[in-house]
N, C-alpha and C positions, 0 to 999 in steps of 0.2 A: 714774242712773235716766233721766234725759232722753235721753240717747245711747240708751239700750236701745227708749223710744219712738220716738224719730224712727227708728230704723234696723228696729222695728216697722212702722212705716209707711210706710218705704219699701218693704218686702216689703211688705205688703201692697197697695200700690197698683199696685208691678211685675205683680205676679198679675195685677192688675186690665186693666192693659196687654196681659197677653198672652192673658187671657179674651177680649178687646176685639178684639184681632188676628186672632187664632182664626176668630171671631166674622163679621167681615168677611171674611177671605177664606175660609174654608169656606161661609158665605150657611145654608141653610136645613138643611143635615145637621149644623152645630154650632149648636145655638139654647137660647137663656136669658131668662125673663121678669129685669123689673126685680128682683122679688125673689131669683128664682134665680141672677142675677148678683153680687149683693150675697154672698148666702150661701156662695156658691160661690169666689166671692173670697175668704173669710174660712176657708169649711174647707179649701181647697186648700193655702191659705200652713199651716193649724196641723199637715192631714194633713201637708207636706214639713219642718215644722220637726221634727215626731217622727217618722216614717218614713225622712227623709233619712239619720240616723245610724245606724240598724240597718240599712238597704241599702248603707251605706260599710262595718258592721263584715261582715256575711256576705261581699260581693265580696272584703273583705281576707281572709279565709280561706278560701273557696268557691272565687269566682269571680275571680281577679286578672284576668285579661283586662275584667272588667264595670265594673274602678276609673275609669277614664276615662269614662264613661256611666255613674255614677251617678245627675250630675242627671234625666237622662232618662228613667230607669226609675222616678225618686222622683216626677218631674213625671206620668207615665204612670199611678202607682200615687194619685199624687194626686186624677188626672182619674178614674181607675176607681171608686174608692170615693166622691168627690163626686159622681158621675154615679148613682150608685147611690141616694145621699142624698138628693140634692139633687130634688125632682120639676119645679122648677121650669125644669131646664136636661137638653137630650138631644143623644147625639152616635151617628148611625146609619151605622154600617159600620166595614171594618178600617182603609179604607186614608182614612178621615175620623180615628179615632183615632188611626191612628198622626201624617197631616198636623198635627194638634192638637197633640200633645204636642211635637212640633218647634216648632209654632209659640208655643205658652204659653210653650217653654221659653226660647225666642230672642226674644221679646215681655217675660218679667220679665228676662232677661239685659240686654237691651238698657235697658230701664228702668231695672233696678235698679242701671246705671252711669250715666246720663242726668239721672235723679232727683235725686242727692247734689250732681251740680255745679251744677244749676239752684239748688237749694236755697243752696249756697254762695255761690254770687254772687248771691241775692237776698241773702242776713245783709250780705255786704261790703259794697254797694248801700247796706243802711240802714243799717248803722253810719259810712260814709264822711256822709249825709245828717247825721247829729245833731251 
């Protein structure tokens, strides 16, 4: 139960990362108030956690060529349908959506491996301390 949390909130903060990323280098055509960032964090990771695995089973029988970019299109479908939801955050044009979705997706990649080891060498740290 506790692994399922922390590894909870490591997705969710990777998101946070690559909203954050996004964010910064797109400037004013990816933009999110405080709350829309918050929210937006939170349904992005629950949209990719449910939509992830139906865009794996259709490419495996649709689409094979799409299996390798799945994260991409779940991160994509993530952004579309939070963008939609969310009023607090807007992303204006194609080639800002499409930069976006590379970017979230390579912003929680990048976290979402970055995260775990920080975290472990903080536990080693204090447990070598006691």
């Amino acid at each position: 139960m506790v692994r399922t949390l922390i590894s909870a909130a490591i997705y969710i903060l990777a998101h946070a990362v690559g909203l954050l990323v996004a964010s910064l280098v797109l400037g004013d055509s990816f933009t999110f108030t405080a709350k829309g960032f918050i929210v937006a964090t939170l349904l992005l990771s629950l949209i990719e956690i449910v939509v992830g695995p139906l865009i794996t089973r259709m490419s495996e029988k649709n689409i094979p060529a799409l299996k390798g970019g799945v994260a991409l299109v779940t991160t994509f479908v993530g952004l579309l349908i939070t963008n939609a939801i969310v009023g607090g955050m807007q992303i204006q044009g194609i080639s800002t959506w499409l930069i976006a979705t590379l970017l979230v997706w390579i912003g929680a990649l990048i976290a979402g491996i970055v995260l775990p080891m920080i975290m472990a060498k903080k536990t080693v740290e204090a447990h070598r301390q006691k």
